[in-house]
Phi, psi and omega in degrees: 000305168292342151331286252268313206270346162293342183280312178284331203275306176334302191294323174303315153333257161010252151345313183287292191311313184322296187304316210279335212276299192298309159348262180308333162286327187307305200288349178279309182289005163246350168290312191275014180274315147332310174297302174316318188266346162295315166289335175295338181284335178278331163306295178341283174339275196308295200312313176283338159302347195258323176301290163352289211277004184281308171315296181300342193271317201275356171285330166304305179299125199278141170273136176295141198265000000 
């Protein structure tokens, strides 16, 4: 009996650690999800500015009659 419940006290361990471990990945993969989603707004950002002067450029240009 006392096996069976070190043998149980053991696995919970486990468990606790496993859970602390998923933890702690978790709050790293929503940090870098964060980070991801700042760079895509800024790309996003820099791309319709690229649109713009793409545009303005092509505004410029005398149309073939």
């Amino acid at each position: 009996m006392h096996a069976e419940l070190d043998t149980l006290e053991a696995k919970i361990r486990q468990v606790a650690e496993l859970c602390q471990s998923l933890r702690q990945d978790n709050i790293a993969l929503r940090q870098q999800v964060l980070a991801a989603q700042q760079d895509n707004k800024q790309l996003t950002t820099r791309l319709e500015a690229a649109k713009a002067r793409l545009q303005a450029l092509l505004d410029t240009l005398p149309e073939d009659a």
